[in-house]
N, C-alpha and C positions, 0 to 999 in steps of 0.2 A: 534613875535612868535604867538601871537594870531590872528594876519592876517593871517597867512599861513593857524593854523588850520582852520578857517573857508573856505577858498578858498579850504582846504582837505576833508572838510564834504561837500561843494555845487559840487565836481567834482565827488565824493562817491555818494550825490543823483541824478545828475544830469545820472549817469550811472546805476542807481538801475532803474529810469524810462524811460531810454531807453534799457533794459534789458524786464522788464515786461509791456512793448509800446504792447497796442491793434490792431497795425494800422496794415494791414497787409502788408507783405512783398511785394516790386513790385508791378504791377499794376492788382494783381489778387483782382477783387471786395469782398468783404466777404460775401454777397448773397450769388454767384457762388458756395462759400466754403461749407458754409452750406446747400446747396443745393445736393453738391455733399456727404459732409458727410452723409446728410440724405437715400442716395442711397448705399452706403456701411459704411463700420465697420472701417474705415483707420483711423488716429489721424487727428488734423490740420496740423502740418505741411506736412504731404503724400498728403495731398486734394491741398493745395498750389500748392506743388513738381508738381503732377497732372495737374493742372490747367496753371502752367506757361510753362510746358511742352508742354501741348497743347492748345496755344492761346486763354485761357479761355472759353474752348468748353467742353462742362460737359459731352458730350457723347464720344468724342473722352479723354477726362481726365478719363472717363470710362477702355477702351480697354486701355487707357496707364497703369491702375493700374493691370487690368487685369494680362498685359504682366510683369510687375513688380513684381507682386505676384509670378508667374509660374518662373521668374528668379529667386529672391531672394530664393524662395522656395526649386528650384532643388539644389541649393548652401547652402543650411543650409542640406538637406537631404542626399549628399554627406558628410558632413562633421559628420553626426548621425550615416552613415554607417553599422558600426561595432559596435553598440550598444544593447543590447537584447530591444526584444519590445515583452514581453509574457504575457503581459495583453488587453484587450478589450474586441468586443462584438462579437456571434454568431446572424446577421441578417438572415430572411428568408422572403420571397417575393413568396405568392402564386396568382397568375395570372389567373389562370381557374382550378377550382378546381376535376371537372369532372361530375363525375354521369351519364356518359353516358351509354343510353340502345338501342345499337345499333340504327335503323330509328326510329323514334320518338320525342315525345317532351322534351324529360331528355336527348337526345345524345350530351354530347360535350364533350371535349378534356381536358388534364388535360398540366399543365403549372407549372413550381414552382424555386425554387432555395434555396441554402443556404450558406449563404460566415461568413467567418472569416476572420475578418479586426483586427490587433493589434496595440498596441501603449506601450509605458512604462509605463505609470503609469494609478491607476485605475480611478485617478484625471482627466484628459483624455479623458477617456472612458468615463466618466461623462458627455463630455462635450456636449453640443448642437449640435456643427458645426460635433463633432464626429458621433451623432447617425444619423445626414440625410446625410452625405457623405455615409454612412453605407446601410441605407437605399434606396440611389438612386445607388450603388453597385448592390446589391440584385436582384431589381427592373430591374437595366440593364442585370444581369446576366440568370435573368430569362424570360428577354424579346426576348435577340440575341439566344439563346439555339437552339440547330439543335438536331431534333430527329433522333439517333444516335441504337434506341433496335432494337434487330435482334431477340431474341428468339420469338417464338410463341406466351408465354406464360405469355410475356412481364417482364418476372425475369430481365432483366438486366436494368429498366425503369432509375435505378440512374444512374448518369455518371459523373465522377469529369471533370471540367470545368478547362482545363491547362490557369494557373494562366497570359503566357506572352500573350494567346488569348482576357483574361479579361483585362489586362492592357492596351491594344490598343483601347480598344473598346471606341468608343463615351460615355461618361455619358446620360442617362436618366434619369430624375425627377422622382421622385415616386410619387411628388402630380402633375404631370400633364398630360392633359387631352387631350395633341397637341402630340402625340407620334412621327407625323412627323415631329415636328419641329426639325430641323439643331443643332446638339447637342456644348456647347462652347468650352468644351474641352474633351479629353479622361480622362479615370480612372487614368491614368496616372499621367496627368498634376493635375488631381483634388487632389490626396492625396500631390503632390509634392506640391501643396498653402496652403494645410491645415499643411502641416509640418512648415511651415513657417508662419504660426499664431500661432500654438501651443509651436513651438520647441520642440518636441520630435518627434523621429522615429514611423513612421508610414505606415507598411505593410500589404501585402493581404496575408494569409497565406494556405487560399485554398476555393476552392467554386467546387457545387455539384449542379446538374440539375434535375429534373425528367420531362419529354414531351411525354406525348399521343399523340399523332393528334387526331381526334374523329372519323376520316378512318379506324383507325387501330381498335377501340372499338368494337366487333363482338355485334352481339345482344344476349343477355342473359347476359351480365357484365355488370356492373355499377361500373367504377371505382372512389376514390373521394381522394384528398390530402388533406391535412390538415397541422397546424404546430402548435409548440405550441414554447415557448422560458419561461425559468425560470429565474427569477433577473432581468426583466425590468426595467428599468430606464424609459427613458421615451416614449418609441416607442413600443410597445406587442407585434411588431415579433423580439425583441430583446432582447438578456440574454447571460450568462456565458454560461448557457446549453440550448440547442436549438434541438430541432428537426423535421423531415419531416414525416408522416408518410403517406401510401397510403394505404388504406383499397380496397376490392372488394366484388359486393355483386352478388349473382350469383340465375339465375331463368330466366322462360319463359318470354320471348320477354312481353309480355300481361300481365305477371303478374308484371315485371319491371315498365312497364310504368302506372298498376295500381298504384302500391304504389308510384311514384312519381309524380300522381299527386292529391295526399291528400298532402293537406298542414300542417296538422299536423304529417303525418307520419313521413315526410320529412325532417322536422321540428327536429323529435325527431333522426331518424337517423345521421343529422348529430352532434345532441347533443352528440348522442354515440361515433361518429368517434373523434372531439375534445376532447372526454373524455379519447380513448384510446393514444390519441397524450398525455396530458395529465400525463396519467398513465406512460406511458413510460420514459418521462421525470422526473418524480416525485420519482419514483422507480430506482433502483440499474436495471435497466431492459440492458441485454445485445444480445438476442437473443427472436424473438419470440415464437418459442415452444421449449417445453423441448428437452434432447436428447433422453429421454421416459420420461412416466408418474409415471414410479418405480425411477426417478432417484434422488438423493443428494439435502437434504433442499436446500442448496443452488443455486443447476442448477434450482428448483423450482422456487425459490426466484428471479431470474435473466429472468428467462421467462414469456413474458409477457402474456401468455394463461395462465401462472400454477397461475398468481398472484392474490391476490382478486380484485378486480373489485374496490377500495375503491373510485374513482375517481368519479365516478356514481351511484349518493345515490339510483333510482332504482334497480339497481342490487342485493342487501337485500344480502350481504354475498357471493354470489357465486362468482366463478373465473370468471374470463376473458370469457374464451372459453364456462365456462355452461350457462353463460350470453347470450352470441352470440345466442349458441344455441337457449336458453329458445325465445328469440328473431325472431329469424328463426322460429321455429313452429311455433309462435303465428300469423305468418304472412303466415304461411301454403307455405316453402321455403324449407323442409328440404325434402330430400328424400334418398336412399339408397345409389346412389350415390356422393350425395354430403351433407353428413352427416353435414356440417359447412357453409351452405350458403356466411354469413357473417365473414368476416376473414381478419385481416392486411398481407398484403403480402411481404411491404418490409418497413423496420425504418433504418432510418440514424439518427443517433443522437452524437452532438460531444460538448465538454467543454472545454472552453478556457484554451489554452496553453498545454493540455494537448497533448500526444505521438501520430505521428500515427498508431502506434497498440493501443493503449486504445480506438480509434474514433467505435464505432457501428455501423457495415450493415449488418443488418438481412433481408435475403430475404426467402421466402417459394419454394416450389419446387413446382410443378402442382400435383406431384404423392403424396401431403402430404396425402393426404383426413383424414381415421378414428386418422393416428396420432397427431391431432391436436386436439381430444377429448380425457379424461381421456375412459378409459374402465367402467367407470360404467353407462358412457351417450351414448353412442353407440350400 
C-alpha cells in the first residue's frame, strides 16, 4: 500500500511539473514570443498560436493576429447584437479651425467633426483602447468630410455624417503626421477588434461635420470653430457632453486683418470664442438667442446671449451678447448695420445616450442683426 502511494504522489508531481513546464510549446523560440508580445497586447499562448502559425516570422505573426483579432472580434459582436450599449463618449476633432478674412494672412478654412461612439458600461468608456479608437473616429470623420453648405450665408455649415459612410471609411490616426499613409483597417473592422478585447457591444451612434473651404470665406468674415467636451477622462476633446460651436466675426477686409495680426488680440479672441463653447456646454444652453428679450426666465436661461457670460471672468457681470458687444466697440467693429460684430452663429451640442430631439442645433439666420442685442444696447 505504501508503494502504490508513493508511485500516486511521483505520477501527481511528475504531472503538476509538466503542467507549469516553462519550455515553450513546439519549436517557437521564446525570444520570438517575447518579442512579439512586446509589439501587441496578446497573452502567451496567442504569441505562440501566432508564431507557429507563421513559421516563426514576427511580422507575418503580426498580420496573423491582426486577421485573428478582426475574426474573433466580428463573431463576439454578432453574438452582443441585441444588447443596449447607451453609455460612452462624445469625441470631437477640430482640424482647421478658421479665422479666415477673406485674401490675406488670417484666410483659412474651417474643418471639424463630432462623433458618438457607445459601449455598455461606463467601465468601458473608461478604457484606454476606448478613448483613441474614439479619437482616430473623430479625427477620420473630420478629415474625409466633403463640403456639402449651399446657403449663402453659410447656416447650413453642420451636416450629420450617415453613419454606414463612416463605417467604410479607412481609419486615421489622430496622432499621426503621415496622413497619406495606406490606412490597416476601416472603422468598421477597428470597433469589430476592439469588441473582441473588451467584450462588450460597441457602436457609432452618429457623427456631425462642420467644412468651410477658405474659397467660400468672403472678405469681411472671420469665421473660427472651436469645441469644448465636459467629463473628460483622458483625452479634452472628449466627455458625456460635448460640443462644436462656430463663432463669426464681421468688419472691413483691413480692419480684419488688423486685428489678426496683433498677437495679443488674437490671442485673447480666441480666449473668448473657447469661453463661449465653454459656456454652452456648462449651461442648460439650448438655443443661441432668445425668442425675444421680454421672453420667460427660462427661454433666458437656455439662451446663450441672454446668459451671463460667467465662463470669462473679463466679462465683469454682463451677458453673453453685452459682452460681445462691449467687445466690438472697443475694437471700433460695431456700426448701424451690424450692431453684434462678434456672434456664435451655429452650436451643436449633444450628451451621451441621450434622445435625438434633446441633441441641440442652434443656428442664427443672416437677418438676426438688432435681435441678438437686448433693447437697452441698441
Amino acid at each position: 500500500m505504501l508503494h502504490l502511494c508513493l508511485r500516486q504522489k511521483g505520477a501527481l508531481r511528475s504531472s503538476t511539473l509538466r503542467t507549469y513546464s516553462t519550455k515553450p510549446a513546439g519549436n517557437v523560440p521564446i525570444k520570438l514570443v517575447a518579442e512579439l508580445r512586446k509589439l501587441t497586447e496578446v497573452s502567451l499562448s496567442k504569441a505562440r498560436e501566432a508564431l507557429s502559425a507563421s513559421n516563426n516570422d514576427v511580422q507575418a505573426a503580426l498580420e496573423w493576429l491582426e486577421k485573428d483579432a478582426s475574426v474573433s472580434g466580428a463573431k463576439k459582436a454578432a453574438k452582443l447584437q441585441g444588447r443596449d450599449a447607451k453609455e460612452g463618449l462624445i469625441g470631437t476633432s477640430v482640424l482647421s479651425r478658421g479665422t479666415g478674412a477673406g485674401e490675406g494672412p488670417v484666410r483659412g478654412g474651417v474643418r471639424g467633426a463630432m462623433v458618438e461612439l457607445n459601449c455598455e458600461t461606463d467601465f468601458v468608456a473608461r478604457n484606454e483602447l476606448f478613448g483613441k479608437l474614439l479619437a482616430d473616429i473623430s479625427h477620420t470623420a473630420a478629415f474625409i468630410s466633403e463640403h456639402t453648405s449651399t446657403s449663402g450665408d453659410l447656416s447650413d455649415v453642420f451636416q450629420p455624417l450617415p453613419i454606414e459612410v463612416l463605417q467604410d471609411a479607412p481609419l486615421l490616426s489622430h496622432t499621426s503626421t503621415d496622413s497619406l499613409r495606406p490606412a490597416k483597417q476601416t472603422i468598421s473592422e477597428a470597433i469589430q477588434e476592439l469588441v473582441g478585447k473588451v467584450g462588450e457591444k460597441i457602436s457609432l451612434r452618429r457623427a456631425l461635420t462642420a467644412v468651410i473651404p477658405s474659397e467660400r470665406i468672403l472678405a469681411g468674415s472671420a469665421y473660427h470653430l472651436t469645441s469644448y467636451a465636459h467629463g473628460s477622462i483622458r483625452i479634452p476633446g472628449q466627455g458625456r457632453i460635448s460640443a462644436l460651436l462656430l463663432s463669426n466675426l464681421t468688419g472691413s477686409h483691413d480692419k480684419l486683418n488688423q486685428l489678426f495680426s496683433s498677437q495679443d488680440t488674437s490671442k485673447e479672441l480666441f480666449s473668448i470664442q473657447h469661453a463661449l463653447a465653454r459656456q454652452a456646454v456648462g449651461f442648460p444652453t439650448l438655443t443661441i438667442k432668445p425668442p425675444s428679450w421680454n421672453a420667460s426666465e427660462d427661454e433666458l436661461a437656455s439662451a446663450l446671449l441672454a446668459q451671463q457670460f460667467m465662463m470669462y471672468a473679463p466679462s465683469n457681470g454682463a451677458n453673453v451678447a453685452e459682452f460681445l458687444q462691449q467687445w466690438s466697440k472697443k475694437h471700433e467693429l460695431v456700426s448701424e448695420d451690424m450692431p453684434l460684430p462678434l456672434v456664435p452663429t451655429a452650436l451643436a451640442k449633444w450628451t451621451v445616450g441621450e434622445s435625438d430631439s434633446a441633441a441641440v442645433l442652434s443656428v442664427l439666420s443672416k437677418e438676426a442683426g438688432a435681435e441678438l442685442l437686448p433693447s437697452s444696447t441698441t
